[in-house]
mmCIF file as Biopython writes it, N, C-alpha, C and O atoms, coordinates in Angstrom:
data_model
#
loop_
_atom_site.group_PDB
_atom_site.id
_atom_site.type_symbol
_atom_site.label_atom_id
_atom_site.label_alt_id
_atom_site.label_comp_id
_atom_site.label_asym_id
_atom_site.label_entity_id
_atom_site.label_seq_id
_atom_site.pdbx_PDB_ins_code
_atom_site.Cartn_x
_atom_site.Cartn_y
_atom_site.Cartn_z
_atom_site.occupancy
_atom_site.B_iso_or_equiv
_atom_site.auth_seq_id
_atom_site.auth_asym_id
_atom_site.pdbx_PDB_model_num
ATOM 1   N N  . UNK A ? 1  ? -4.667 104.459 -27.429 1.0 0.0 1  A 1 
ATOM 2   C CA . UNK A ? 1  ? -3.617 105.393 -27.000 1.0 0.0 1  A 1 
ATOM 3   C C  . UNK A ? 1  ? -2.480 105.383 -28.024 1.0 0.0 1  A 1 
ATOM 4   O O  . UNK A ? 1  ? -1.776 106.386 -28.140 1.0 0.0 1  A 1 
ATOM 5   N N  . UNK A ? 2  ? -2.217 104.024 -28.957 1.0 0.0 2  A 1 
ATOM 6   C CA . UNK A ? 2  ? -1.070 104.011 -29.778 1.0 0.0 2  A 1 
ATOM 7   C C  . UNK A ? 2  ? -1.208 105.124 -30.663 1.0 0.0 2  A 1 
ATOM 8   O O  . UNK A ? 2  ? -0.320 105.917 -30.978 1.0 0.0 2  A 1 
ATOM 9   N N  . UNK A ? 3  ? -2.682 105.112 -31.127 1.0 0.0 3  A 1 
ATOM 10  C CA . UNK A ? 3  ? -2.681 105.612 -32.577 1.0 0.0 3  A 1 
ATOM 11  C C  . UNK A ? 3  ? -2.832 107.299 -32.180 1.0 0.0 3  A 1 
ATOM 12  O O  . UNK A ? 3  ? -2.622 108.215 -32.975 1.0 0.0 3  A 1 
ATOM 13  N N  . UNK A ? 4  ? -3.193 107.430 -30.949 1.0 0.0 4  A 1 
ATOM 14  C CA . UNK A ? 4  ? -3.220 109.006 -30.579 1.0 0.0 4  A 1 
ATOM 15  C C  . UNK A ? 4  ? -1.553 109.500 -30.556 1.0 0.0 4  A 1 
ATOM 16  O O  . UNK A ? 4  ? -0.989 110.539 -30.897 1.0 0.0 4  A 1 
ATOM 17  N N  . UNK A ? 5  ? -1.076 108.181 -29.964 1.0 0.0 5  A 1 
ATOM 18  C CA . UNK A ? 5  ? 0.396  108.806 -29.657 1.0 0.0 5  A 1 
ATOM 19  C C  . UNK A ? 5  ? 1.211  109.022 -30.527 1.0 0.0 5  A 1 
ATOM 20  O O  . UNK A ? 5  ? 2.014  109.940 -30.357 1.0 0.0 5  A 1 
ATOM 21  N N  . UNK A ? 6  ? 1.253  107.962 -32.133 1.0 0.0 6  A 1 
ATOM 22  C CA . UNK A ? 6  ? 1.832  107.954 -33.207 1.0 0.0 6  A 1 
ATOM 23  C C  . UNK A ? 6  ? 1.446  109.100 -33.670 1.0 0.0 6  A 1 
ATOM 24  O O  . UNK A ? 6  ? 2.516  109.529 -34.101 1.0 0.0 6  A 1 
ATOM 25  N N  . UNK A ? 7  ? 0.836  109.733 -33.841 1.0 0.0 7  A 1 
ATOM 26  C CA . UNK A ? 7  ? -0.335 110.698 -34.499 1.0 0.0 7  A 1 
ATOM 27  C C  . UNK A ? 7  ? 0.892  112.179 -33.748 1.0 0.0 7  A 1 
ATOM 28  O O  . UNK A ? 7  ? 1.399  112.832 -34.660 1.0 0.0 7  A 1 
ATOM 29  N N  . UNK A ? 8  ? 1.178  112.495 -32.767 1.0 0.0 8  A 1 
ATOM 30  C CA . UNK A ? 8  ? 1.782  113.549 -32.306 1.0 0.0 8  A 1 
ATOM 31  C C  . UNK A ? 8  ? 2.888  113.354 -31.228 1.0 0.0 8  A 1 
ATOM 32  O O  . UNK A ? 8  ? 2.739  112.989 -30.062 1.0 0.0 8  A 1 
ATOM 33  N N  . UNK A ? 9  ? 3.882  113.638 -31.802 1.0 0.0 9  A 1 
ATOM 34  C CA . UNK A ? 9  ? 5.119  113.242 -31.616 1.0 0.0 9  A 1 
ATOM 35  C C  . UNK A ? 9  ? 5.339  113.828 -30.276 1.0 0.0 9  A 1 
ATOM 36  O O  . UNK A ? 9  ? 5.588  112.989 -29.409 1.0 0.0 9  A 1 
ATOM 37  N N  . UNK A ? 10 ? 5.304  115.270 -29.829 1.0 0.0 10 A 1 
ATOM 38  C CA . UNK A ? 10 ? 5.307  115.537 -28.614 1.0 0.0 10 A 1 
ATOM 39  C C  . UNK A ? 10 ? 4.416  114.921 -27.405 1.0 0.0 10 A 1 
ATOM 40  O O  . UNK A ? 10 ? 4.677  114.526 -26.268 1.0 0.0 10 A 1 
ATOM 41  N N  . UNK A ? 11 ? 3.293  115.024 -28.154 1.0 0.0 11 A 1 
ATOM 42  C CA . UNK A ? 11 ? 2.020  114.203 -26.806 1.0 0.0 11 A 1 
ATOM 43  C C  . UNK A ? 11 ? 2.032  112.995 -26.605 1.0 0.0 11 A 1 
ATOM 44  O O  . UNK A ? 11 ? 1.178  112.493 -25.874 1.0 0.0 11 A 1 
ATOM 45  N N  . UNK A ? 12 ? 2.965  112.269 -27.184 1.0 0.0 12 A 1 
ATOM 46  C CA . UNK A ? 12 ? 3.261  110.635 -27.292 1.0 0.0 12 A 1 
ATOM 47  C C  . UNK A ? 12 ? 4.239  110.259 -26.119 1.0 0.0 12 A 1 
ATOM 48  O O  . UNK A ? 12 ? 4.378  109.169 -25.563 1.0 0.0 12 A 1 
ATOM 49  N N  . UNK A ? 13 ? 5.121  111.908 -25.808 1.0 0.0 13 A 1 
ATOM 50  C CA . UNK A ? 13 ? 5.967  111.569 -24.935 1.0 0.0 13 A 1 
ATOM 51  C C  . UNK A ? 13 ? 5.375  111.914 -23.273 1.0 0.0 13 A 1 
ATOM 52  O O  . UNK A ? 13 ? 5.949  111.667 -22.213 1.0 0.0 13 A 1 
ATOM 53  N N  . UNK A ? 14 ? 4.151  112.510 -23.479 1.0 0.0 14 A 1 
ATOM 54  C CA . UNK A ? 14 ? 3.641  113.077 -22.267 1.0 0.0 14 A 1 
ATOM 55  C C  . UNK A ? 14 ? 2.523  112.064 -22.131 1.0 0.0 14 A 1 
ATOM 56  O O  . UNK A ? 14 ? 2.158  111.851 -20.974 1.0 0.0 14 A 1 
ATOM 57  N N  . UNK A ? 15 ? 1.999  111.496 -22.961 1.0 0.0 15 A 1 
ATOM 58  C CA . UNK A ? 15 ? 1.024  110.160 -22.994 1.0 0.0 15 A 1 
ATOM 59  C C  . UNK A ? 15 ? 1.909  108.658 -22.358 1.0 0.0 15 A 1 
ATOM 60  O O  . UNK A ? 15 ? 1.569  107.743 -21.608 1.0 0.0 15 A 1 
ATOM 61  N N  . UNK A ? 16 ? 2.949  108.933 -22.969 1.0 0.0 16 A 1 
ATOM 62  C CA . UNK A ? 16 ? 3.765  107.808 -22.264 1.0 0.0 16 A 1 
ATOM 63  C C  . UNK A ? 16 ? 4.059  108.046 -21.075 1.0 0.0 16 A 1 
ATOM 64  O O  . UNK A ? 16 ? 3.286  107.619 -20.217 1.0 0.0 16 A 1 
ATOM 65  N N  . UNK A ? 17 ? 5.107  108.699 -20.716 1.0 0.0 17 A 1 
ATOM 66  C CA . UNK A ? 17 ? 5.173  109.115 -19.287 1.0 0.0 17 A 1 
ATOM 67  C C  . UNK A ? 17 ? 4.474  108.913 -18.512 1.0 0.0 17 A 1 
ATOM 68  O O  . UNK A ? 17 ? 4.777  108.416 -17.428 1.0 0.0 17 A 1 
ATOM 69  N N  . UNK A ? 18 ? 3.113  109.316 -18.933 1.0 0.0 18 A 1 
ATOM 70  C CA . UNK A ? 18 ? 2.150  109.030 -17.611 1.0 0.0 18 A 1 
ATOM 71  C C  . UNK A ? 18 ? 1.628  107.619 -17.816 1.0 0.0 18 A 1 
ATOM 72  O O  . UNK A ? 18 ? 1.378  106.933 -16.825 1.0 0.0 18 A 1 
ATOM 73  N N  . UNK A ? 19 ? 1.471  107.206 -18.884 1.0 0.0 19 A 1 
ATOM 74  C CA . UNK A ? 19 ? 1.153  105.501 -18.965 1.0 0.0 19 A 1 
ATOM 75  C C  . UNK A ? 19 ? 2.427  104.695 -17.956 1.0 0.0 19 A 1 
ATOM 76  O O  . UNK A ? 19 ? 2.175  103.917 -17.036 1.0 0.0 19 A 1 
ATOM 77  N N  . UNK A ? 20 ? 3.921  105.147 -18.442 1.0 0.0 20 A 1 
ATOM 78  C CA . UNK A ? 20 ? 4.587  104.218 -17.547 1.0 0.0 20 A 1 
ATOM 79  C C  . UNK A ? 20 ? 4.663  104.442 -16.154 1.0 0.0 20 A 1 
ATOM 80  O O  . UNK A ? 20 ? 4.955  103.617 -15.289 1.0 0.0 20 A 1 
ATOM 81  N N  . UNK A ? 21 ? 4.376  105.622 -16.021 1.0 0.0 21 A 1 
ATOM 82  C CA . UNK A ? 21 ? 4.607  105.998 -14.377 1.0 0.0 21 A 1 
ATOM 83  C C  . UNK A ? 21 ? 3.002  105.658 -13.704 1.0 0.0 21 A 1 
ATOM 84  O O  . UNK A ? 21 ? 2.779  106.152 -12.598 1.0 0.0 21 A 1 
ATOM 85  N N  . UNK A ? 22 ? 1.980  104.887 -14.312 1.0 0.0 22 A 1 
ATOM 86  C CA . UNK A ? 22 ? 1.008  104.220 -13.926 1.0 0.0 22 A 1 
ATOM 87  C C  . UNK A ? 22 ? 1.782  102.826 -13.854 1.0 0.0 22 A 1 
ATOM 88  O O  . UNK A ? 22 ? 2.301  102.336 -12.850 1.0 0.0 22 A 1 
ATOM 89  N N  . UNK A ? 23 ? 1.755  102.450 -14.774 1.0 0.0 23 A 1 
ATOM 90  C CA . UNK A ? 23 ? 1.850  100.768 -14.867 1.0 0.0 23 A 1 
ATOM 91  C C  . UNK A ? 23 ? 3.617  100.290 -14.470 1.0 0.0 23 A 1 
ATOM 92  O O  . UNK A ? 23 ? 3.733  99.380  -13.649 1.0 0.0 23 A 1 
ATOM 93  N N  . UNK A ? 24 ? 4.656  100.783 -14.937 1.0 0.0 24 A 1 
ATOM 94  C CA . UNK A ? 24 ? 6.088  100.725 -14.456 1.0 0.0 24 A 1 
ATOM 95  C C  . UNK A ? 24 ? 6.761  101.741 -13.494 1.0 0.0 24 A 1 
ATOM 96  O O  . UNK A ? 24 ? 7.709  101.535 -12.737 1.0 0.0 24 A 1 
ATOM 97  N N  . UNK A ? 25 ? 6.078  102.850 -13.686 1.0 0.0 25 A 1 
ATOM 98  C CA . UNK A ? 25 ? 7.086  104.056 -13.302 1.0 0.0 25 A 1 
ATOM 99  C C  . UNK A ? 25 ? 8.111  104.496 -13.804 1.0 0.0 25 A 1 
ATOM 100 O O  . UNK A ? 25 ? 8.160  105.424 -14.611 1.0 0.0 25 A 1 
ATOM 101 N N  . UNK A ? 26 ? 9.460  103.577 -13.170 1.0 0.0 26 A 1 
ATOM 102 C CA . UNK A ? 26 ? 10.483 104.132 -13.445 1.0 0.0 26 A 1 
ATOM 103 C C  . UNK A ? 26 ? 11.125 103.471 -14.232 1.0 0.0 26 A 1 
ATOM 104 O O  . UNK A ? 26 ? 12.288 103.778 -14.492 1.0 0.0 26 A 1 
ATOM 105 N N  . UNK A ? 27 ? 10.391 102.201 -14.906 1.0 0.0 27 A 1 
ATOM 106 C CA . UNK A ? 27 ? 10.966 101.028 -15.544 1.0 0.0 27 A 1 
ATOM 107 C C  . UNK A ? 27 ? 11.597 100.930 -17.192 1.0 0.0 27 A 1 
ATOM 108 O O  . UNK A ? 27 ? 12.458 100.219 -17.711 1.0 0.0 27 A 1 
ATOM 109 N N  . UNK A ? 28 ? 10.481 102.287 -17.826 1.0 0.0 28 A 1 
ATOM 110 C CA . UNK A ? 28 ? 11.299 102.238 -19.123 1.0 0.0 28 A 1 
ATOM 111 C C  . UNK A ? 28 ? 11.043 103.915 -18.914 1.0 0.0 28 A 1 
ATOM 112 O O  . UNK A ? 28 ? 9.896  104.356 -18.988 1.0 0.0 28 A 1 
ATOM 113 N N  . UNK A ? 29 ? 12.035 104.681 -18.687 1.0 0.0 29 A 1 
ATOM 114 C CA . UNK A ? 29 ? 11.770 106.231 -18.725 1.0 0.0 29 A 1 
ATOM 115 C C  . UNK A ? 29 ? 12.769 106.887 -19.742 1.0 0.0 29 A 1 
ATOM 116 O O  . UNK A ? 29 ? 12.743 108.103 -19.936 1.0 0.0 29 A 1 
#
């Protein structure tokens, strides 16, 4: 997922999002 996310700057933020709102949620937003 890193290297997809480094790779495109917008989809890194919509790849994250949903990674933290799996595993933290609201913890690093």
């Amino acid at each position: 997922i890193f290297c997809s996310v480094a790779d495109l700057p917008i989809a890194r933020r919509n790849s994250l999002h949903r990674f933290l709102e799996k595993r933290k949620g609201r913890y690093l937003i």
